[in-house]
C-alpha positions in Angstrom: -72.1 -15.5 -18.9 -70.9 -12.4 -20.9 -67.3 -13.2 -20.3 -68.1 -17.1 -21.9 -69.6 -15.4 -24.8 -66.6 -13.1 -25.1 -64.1 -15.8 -25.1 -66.3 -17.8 -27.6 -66.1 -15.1 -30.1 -62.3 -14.1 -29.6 -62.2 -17.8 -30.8 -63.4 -17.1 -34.0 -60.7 -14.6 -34.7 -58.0 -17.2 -35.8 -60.4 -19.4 -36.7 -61.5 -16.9 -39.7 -58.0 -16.3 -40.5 -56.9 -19.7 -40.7 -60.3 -20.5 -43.2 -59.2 -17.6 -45.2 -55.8 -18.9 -45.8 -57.4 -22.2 -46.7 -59.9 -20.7 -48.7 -57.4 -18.5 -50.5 -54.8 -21.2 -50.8 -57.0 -24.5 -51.6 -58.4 -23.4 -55.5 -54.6 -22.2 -56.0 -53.5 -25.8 -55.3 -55.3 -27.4 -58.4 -54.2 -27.7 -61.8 -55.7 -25.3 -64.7 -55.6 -21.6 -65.4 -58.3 -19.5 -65.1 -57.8 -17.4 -67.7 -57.4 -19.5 -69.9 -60.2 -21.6 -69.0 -62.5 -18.1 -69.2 -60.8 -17.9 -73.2 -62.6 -20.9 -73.8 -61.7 -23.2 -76.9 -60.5 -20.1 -79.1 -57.9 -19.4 -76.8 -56.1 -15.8 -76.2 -53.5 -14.2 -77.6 -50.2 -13.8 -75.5 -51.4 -9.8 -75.2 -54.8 -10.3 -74.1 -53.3 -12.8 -71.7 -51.7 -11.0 -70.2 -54.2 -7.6 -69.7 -56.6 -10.1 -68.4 -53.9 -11.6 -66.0 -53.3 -8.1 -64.6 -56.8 -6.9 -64.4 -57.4 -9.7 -62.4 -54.3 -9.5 -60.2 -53.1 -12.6 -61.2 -49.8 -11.0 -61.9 -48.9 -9.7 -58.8 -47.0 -12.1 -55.7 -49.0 -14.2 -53.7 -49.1 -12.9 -50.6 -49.9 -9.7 -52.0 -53.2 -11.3 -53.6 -53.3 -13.1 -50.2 -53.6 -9.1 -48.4 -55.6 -7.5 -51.3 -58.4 -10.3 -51.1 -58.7 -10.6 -47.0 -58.7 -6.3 -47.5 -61.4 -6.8 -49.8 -63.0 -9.0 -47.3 -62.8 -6.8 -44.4 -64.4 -4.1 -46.5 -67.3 -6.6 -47.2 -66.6 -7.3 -50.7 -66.6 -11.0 -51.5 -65.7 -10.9 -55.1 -67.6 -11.1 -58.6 -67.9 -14.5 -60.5 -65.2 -14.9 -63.3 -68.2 -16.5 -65.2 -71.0 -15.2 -64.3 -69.5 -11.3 -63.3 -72.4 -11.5 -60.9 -71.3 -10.2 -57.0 -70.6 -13.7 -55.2 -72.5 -12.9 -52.1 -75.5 -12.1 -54.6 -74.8 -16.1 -56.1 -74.4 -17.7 -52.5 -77.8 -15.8 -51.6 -80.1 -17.2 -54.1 -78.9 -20.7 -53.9 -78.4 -20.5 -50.2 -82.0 -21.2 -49.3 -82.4 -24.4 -51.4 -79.1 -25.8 -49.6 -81.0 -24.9 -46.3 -84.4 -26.7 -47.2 -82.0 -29.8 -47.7 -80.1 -29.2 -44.6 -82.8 -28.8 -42.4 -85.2 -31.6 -43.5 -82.5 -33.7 -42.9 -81.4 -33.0 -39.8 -85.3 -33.1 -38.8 -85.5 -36.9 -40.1 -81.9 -37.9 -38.1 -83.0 -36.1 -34.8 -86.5 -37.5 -35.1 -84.9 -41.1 -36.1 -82.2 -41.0 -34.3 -82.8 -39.8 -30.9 -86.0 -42.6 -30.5 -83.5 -45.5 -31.7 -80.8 -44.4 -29.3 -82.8 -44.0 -26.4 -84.5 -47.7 -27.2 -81.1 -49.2 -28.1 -79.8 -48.4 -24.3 -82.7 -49.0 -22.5 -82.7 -52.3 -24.6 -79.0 -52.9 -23.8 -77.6 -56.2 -24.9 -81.0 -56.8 -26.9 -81.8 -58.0 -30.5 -83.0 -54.5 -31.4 -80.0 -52.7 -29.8 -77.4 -55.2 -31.8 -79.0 -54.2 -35.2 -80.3 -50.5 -34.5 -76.0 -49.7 -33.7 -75.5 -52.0 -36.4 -77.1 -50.2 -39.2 -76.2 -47.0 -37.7 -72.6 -48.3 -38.1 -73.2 -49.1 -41.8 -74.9 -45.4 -42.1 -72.0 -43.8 -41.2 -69.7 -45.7 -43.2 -71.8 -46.2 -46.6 -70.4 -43.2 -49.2 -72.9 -41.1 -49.9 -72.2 -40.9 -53.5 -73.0 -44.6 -53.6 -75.9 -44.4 -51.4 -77.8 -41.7 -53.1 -77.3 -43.4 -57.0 -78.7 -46.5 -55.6 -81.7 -45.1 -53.9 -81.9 -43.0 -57.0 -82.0 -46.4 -59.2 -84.2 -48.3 -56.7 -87.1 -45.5 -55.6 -86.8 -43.2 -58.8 -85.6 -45.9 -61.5 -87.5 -49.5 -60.6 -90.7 -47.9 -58.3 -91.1 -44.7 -60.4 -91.7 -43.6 -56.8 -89.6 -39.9 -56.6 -88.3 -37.8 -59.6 -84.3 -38.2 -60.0 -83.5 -34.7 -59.8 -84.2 -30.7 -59.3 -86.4 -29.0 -56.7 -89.7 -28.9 -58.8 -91.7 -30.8 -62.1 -90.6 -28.2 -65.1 -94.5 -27.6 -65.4 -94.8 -25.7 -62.5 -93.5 -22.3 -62.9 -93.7 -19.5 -60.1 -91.7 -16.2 -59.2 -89.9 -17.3 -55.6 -90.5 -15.1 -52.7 -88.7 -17.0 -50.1 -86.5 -18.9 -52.1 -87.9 -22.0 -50.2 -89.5 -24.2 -52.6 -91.8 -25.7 -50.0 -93.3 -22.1 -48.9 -93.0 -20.5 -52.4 -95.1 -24.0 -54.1 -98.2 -23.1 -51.3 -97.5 -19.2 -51.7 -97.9 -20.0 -55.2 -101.7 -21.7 -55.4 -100.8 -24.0 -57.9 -102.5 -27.1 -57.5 -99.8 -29.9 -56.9 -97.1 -27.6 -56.5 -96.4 -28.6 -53.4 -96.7 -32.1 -53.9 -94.1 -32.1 -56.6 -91.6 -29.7 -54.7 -92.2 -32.3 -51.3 -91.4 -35.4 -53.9 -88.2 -33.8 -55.3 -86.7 -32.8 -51.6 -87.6 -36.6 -49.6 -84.8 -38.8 -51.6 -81.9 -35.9 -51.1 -82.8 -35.4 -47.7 -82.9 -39.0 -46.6 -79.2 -39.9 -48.1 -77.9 -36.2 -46.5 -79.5 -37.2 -43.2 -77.6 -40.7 -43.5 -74.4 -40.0 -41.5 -76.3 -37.7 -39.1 -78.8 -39.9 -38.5 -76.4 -43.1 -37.7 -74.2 -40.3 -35.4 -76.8 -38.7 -33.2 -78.4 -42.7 -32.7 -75.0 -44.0 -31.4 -74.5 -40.6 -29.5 -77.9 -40.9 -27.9 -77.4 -44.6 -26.6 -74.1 -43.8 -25.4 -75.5 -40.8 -23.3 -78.4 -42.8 -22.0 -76.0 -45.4 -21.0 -73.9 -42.6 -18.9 -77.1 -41.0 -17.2 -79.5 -44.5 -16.6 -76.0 -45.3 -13.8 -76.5 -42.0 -12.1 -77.6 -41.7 -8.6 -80.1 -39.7 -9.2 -81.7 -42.1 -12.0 -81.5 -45.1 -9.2 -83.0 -43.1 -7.0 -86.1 -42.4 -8.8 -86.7 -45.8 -10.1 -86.9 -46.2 -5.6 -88.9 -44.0 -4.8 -91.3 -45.8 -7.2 -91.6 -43.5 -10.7 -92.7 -45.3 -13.7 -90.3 -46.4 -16.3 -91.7 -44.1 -18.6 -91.1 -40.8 -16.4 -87.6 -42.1 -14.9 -86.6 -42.5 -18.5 -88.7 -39.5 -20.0 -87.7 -36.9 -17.2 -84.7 -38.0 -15.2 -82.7 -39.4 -17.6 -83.3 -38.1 -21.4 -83.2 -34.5 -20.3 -79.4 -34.7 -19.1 -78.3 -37.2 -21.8 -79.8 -34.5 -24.3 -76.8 -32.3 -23.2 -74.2 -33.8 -25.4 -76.7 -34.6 -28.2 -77.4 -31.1 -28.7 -74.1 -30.7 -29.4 -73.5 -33.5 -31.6 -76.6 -32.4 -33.9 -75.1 -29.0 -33.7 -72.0 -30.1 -34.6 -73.5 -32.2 -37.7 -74.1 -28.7 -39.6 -70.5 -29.1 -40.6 -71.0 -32.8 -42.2 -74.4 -31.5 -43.8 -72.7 -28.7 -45.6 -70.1 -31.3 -46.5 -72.6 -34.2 -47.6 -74.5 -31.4 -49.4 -71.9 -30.6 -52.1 -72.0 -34.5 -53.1 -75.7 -34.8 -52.4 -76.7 -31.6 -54.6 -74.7 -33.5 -57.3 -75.6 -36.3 -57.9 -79.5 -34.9 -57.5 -78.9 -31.9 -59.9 -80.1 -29.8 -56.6 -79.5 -25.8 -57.3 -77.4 -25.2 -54.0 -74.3 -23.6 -53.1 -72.7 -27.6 -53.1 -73.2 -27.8 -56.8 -72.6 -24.5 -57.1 -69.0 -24.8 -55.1 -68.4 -28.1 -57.6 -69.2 -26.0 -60.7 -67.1 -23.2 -59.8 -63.8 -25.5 -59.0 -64.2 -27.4 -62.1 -64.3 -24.1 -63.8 -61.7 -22.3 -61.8 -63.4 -19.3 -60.6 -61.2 -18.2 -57.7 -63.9 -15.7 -56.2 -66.4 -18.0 -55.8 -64.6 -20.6 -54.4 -62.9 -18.6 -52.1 -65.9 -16.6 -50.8 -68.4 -19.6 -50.9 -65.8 -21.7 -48.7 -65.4 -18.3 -46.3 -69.1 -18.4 -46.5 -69.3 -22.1 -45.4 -67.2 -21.9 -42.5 -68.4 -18.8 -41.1 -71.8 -20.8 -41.2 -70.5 -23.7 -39.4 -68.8 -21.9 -36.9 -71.7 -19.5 -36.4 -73.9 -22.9 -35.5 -71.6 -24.1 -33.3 -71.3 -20.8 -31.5 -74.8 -21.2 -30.9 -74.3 -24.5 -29.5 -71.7 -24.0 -27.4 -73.4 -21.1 -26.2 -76.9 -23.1 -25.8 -74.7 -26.1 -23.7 -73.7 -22.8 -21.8 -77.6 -22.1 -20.5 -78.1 -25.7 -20.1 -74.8 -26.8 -18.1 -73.8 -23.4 -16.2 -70.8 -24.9 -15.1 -69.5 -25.2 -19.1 -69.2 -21.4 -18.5 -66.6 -21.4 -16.3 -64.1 -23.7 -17.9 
């Protein structure tokens, strides 16, 4: 086992190289100039330009920004905002949590949707319920979630009046966070309806992010379930007599689980994705918007730190998993 861990990490090696050249590389790519863009509309004289250019390093070759930034890196230093002049990993850390509050309800309604219609779909194989469960979870994957999210937005928040249309709270609850986690810091707070109001802001985000997961783990699960209800040892119960519910229950959805742990693993990389157009179309305050905001205004250091910080997230989740399908499959370890 310690050797499959070691190899799993020496994977992440040039894995974190490669994101740091992509990371580095990526907000260089786009048109506009930062510094001028930080001048605002007043603009900057041709001497100021330039001091700013060199304070900032701008001036230098690429490759040596390239080295200076993953040195930086190495030494812990992420970068300070162009904006804001606040440290980046300080930024990322306060709007992290609301970004994980998304994430996680989400993935909690796909699992807890998706696994139940999956498992029903195969043992319904060929039925009326099967037909339209992979149906819609074809048409979940596919619908953008742009245009998912402004028409539940029109239909539950616009016609019914039933959800507000964006941010994490009602303006007239105000409370000092102590988690960051609107949900825990509403009932920390004692206000009556807090809660209410921070529960009623998060359920119409975290249904469209959960969309593609949702449709994903369903059509994962029946395919698994398919696999496992033709092995020997499945036939084999349902001979000796076992109810339908246990040979299902027991035999079967414990192995088929295998590869579904990884694909809802694996979905922490289309969350963080989904969350950068989810958190803006829903005005959310998490590191999505916050990656949006900073590319539109060209602030190299937090685009470049908050994508590092991204992938080192993903990968660290599916390190976990892979390391979790280790304990449950030990012959994954030796491969």
């Amino acid at each position: 086992m310690f050797k499959f861990i070691i190899s799993k990490l020496l994977y992440l090696v040039p894995t974190f190289i490669g994101i740091t050249i992509v990371a580095f590389g990526f907000i260089r790519l786009l048109p506009g100039d930062p510094v001028l863009l930080m001048a605002g509309e007043r603009g900057v004289s041709p001497e100021r330009y330039a001091a700013i250019t060199e304070q900032l390093g701008f001036d230098k070759p690429v490759w040596q920004q390239y080295l200076q930034y993953l040195g930086n890196l190495l030494q812990g230093d992420l970068g300070t905002s162009l904006v804001t002049k606040k440290p980046v990993l300080d930024e990322f850390m306060a709007l992290f949590p609301a970004t994980v509050e998304l994430a996680l309800l989400a993935i909690i309604i796909a699992a807890a949707i998706g696994i139940p219609v999956g498992v029903l779909a195969a043992i319904k194989r060929g039925s009326w319920f099967d037909q339209i469960s992979m149906a819609g979870a074809l048409v979940g994957f596919s619908m953008p979630i742009f245009w998912w999210g402004l028409l539940l937005i029109i239909f539950f928040s616009g016609y019914l009046g039933w959800t507000p249309v964006s941010g994490r709270i009602s303006l007239m609850y105000y409370f000092e966070p102590v988690t960051g986690f609107m949900l825990i810091d509403s009932l920390l707070s004692g206000q009556e309806g807090a809660f209410k109001s921070a529960l009623s802001h998060l359920i119409l985000p975290s249904i469209v992010l959960a969309t593609i997961p949702l449709a994903v783990i369903a059509r994962q699960t029946r395919s698994a379930m398919l696999e496992v209800m033709g092995e020997d040892y499945v036939r084999t119960a349902r001979a000796k007599g076992l109810s339908p519910r246990r040979v299902v229950g027991i035999h079967a959805l414990r192995n088929a689980m295998i590869p579904v742990i990884t694909t809802i693993g694996l979905q922490v990389g289309v969350l963080m994705a989904g969350a950068i157009l989810t958190e803006t179309i829903f005005s959310w305050p998490g590191i999505g918007k916050w990656m949006i905001d900073s590319i539109s205004r060209r602030d190299y250091p937090v685009v470049q730190s908050g994508l590092l910080l991204i992938a080192l997230i993903v990968m660290i989740v599916n390190l976990i998993v892979d390391l979790t399908y280790g304990l449950i499959n030990p012959r994954i370890r030796h491969k």
